[in-house]
C-alpha positions in Angstrom: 21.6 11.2 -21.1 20.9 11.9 -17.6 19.0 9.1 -16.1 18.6 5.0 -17.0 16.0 3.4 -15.5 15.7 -0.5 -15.3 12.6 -2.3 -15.3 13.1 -6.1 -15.1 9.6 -7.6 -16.2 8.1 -11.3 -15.7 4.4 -11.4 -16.4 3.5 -8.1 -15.0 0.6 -7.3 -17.3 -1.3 -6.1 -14.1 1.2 -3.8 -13.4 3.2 -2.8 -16.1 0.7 -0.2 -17.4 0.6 1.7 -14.2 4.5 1.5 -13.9 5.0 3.2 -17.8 2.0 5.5 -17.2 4.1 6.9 -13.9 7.0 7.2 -16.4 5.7 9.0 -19.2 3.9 11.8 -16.1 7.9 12.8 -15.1 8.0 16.5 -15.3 12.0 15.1 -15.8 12.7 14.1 -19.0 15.8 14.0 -19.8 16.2 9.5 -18.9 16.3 6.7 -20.6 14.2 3.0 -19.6 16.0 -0.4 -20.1 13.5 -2.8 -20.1 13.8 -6.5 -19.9 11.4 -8.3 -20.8 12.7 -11.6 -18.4 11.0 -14.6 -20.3 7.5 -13.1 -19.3 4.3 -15.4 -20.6 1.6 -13.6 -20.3 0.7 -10.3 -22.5 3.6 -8.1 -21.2 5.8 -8.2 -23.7 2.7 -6.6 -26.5 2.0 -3.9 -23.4 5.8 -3.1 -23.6 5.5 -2.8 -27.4 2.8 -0.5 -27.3 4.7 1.7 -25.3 8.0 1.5 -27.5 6.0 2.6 -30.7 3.4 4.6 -29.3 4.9 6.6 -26.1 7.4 9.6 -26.3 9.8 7.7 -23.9 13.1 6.6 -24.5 13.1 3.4 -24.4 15.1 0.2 -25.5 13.5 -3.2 -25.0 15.4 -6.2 -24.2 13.6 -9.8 -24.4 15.5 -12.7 -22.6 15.1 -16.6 -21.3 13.4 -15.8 -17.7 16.7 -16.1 -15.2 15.5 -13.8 -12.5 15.4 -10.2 -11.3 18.9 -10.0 -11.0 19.7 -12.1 -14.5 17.6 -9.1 -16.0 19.4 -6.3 -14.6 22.8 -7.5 -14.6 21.5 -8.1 -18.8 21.6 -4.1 -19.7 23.9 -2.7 -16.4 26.7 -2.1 -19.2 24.5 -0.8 -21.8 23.5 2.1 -19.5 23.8 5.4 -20.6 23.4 7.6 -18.2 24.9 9.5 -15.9 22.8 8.3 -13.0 20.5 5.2 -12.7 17.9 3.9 -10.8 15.6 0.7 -10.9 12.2 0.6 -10.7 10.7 -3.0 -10.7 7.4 -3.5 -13.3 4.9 -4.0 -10.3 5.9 -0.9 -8.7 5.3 3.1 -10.0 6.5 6.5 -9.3 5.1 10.2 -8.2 5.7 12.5 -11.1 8.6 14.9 -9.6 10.4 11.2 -8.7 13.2 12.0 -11.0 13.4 15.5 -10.7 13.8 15.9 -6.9 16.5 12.9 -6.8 18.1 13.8 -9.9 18.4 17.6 -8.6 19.8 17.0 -5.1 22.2 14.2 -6.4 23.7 17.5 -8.6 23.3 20.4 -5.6 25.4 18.3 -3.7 27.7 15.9 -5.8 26.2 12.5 -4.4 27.0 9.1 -5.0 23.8 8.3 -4.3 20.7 9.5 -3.2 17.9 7.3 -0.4 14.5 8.9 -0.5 11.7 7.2 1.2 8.9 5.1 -0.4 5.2 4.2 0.4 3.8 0.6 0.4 0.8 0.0 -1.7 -1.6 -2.5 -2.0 -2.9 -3.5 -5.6 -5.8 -0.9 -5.3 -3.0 1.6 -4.3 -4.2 2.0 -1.0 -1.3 2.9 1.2 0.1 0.2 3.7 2.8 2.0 5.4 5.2 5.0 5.0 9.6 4.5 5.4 10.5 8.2 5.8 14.0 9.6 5.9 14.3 12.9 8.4 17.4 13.7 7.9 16.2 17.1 9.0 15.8 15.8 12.6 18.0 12.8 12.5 21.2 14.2 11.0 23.0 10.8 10.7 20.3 8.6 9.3 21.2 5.8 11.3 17.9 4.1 10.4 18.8 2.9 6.0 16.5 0.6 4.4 18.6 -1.6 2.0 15.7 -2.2 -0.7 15.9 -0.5 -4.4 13.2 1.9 -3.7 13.2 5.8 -3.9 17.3 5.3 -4.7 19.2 7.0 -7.2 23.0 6.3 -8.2 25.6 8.2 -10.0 26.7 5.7 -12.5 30.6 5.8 -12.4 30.5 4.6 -8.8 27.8 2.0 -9.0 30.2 0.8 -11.7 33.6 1.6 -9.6 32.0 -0.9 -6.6 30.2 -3.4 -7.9 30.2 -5.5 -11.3 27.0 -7.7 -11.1 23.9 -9.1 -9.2 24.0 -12.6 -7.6 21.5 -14.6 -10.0 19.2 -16.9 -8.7 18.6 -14.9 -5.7 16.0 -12.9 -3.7 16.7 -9.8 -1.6 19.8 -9.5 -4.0 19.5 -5.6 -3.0 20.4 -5.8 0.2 24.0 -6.6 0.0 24.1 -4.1 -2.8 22.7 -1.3 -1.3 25.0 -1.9 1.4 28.0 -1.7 -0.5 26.5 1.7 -2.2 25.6 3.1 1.0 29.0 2.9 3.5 31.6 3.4 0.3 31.4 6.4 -0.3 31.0 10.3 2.3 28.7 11.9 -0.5 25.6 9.4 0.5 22.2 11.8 0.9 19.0 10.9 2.2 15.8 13.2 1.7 12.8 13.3 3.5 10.4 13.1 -0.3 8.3 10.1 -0.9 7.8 9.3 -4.3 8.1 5.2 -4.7 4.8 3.7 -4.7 5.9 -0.6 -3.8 2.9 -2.7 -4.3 2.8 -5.6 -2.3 0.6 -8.4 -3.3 0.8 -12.0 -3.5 2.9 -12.9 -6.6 5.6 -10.4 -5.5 9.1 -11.7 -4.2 8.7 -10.0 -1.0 5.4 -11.8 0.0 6.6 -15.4 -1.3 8.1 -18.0 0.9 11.6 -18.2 1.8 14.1 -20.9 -0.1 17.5 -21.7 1.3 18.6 -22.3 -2.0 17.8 -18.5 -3.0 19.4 -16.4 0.4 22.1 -14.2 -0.8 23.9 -15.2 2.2 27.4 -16.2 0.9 27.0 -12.7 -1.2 26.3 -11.0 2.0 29.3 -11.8 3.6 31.3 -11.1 0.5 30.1 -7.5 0.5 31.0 -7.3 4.0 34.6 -8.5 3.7 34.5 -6.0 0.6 33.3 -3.0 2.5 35.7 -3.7 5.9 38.7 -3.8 3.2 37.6 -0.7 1.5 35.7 1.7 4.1 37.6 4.2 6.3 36.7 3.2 9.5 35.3 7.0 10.3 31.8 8.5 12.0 29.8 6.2 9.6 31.3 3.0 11.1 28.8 2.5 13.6 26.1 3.2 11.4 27.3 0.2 9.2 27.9 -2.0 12.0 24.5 -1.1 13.2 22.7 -1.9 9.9 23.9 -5.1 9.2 23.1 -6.1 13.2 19.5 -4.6 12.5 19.3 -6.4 8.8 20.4 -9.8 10.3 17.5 -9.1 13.1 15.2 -8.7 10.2 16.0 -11.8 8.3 15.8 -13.8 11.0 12.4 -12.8 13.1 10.5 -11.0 10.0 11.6 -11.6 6.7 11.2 -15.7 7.1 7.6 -15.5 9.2 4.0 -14.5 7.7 4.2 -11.5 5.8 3.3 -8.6 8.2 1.5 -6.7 5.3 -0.8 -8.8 4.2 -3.1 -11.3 5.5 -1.5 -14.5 3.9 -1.3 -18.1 6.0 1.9 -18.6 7.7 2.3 -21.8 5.5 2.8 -19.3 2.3 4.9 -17.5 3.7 7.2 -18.6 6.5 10.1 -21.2 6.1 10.8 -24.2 8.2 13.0 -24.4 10.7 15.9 -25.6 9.3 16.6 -22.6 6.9 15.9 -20.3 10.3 18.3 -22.4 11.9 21.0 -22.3 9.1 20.5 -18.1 8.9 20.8 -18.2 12.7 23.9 -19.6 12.7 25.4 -17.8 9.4 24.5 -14.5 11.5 26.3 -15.6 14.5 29.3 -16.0 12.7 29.1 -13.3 10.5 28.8 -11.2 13.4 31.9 -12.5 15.5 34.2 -13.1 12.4 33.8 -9.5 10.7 32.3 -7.4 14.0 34.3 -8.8 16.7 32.9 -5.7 18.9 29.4 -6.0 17.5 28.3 -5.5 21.4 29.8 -2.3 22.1 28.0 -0.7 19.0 26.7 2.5 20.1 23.3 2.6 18.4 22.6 -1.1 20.1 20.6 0.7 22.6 16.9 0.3 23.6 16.4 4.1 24.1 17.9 5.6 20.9 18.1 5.9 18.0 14.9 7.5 18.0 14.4 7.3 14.3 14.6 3.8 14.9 11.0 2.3 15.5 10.6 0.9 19.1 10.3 -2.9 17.9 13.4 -2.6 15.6 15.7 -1.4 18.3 14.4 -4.4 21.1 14.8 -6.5 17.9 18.8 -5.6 16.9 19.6 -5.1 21.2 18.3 -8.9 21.8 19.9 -10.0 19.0 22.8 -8.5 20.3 22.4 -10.4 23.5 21.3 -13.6 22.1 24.2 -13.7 20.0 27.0 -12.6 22.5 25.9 -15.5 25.2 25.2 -18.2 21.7 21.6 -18.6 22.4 20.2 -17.5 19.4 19.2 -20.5 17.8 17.6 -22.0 21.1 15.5 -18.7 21.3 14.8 -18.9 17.4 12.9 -21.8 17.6 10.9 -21.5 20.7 9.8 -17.6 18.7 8.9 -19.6 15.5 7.2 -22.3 17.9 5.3 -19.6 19.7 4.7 -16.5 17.4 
């Protein structure tokens, strides 16, 4: 078996149809799909069965209590079979060469893993925005999205690095995906598109932040993991860089209204005290594990140029904010104001 793909499902029956459709069209064939059904109470489960008896795909069901994204993958990551996996989550769905193209430059070039970009859809499938790789033009890839999408992973060192997702969480990826990206010299990044994300509503990324449910204590364990484990070569700056630019992200994006959609702040933005808390977990992340965070290279308002404009004045101010400890202060006068 060459591929496993993991589909965590809870009450997807919008979705799910599209997302199996997109898998039965793979001119690869050669993958098996884990799905878990995760407690789902709507008519997923009988749109999963349908598949299982009526489909040519490989694929093994799994029903459990609902725990979570993360309870339903970590619930089949030591029944996988292949020699690569990936996840695709039920709402979402892939071009048909998806596999193919990952699955061939993963063996032309020996990878670890492979980042290809993705395409934000709306539930009509209208796109929303593009995340492109051009590693053609930008050799390094400083800019890395830490999301699941358009990623592929050889199986014996997803398994080497890692041993389990943090349940009860959301953006549980992102401190996995940085493990996966800095631990290992055979990381590739491709230019293709072929993950389709639908953002709507009812999806984790458009829901309103809970302290309760930040990885952040899982964060900073993959970070003590990674600066005992990573050589500190050419990529260095690269990971210092990203987890400067994801901390920007968390605190000025990911906790206001969802900049995809056109949702009241009130469903989507936290209050103040969970900014607060982040602000200050960032700050100290920063000058515990980074102690030279300022002298980063990439920290720089006129390059990278792969980096978007508002991403690098994001990371550079807070940088700044950080280094003279105002970064609470001008937190809450940006969430009183914006």
């Amino acid at each position: 078996m060459e591929v496993s793909v993991i589909i965590p499902v809870y009450n997807a029956e919008k979705y799910l149809n599209k997302c199996f459709d997109s898998l039965e069209s793979q001119t690869f064939k050669d993958f098996e799909v884990l799905v878990v059904n995760d407690g789902s109470n709507d008519s997923s489960q009988a749109i999963i069965d349908k598949y299982v008896q009526n489909s040519q795909l490989n694929i093994r069901s799994y029903v459990k209590e609902n725990g979570g994204q993360s309870s339903a993958r970590n619930y089949v990551l030591n029944d996988i079979q292949g020699k690569y996996v990936t996840f695709l989550d039920s709402d979402d769905y892939l071009d048909s060469e998806y596999l193919k193209i990952l699955v061939s430059a993963a063996e032309k070039n020996g990878s670890d893993m492979v980042c290809s970009g993705q395409k934000k859809v709306d539930g009509q499938g209208n796109v929303i925005c593009e995340i492109k790789y051009e590693p053609d033009i930008h050799n390094n890839c400083v800019k890395r999205r830490l999301n699941f999408a358009g990623k592929l992973y050889r199986t014996a060192y997803l398994k080497k690095h890692f041993n389990g997702f943090a349940e009860g969480k959301i953006y549980e990826d992102n401190p996995f995906n940085l493990r996966m990206m800095f631990l290992s010299d055979k990381v590739i990044f491709l230019r293709y598109m072929g993950y389709y994300q639908t953002v709507h509503e009812g999806s984790t990324t458009a829901t309103k932040i809970q302290e309760s449910k930040l990885p952040l204590s899982e964060i900073e364990t993959t970070i003590k993991y990674i600066n005992k484990t990573m050589e500190k070569g050419p990529n260095y700056p690269i990971y210092e860089f990203t987890v400067l630019s994801f901390l920007t992200y968390f605190i000025f994006e990911a906790n206001r209204r969802h900049h995809y959609m056109k949702m009241s702040a009130d469903i989507r933005k936290s209050d103040l005290n969970v900014v607060m808390h982040v602000c200050k977990f960032s700050r100290d992340l920063v000058n515990t594990y980074f102690p030279n965070y300022y002298k980063n290279k990439y920290v720089n308002l006129l390059t990278p140029k792969e980096i978007e404009l508002k991403q690098r004045l994001g990371t550079w101010l807070f940088v700044a904010l950080c280094r003279i400890n105002k970064l609470e202060l001008f937190a809450k006068l940006y969430y009183q104001f914006m």
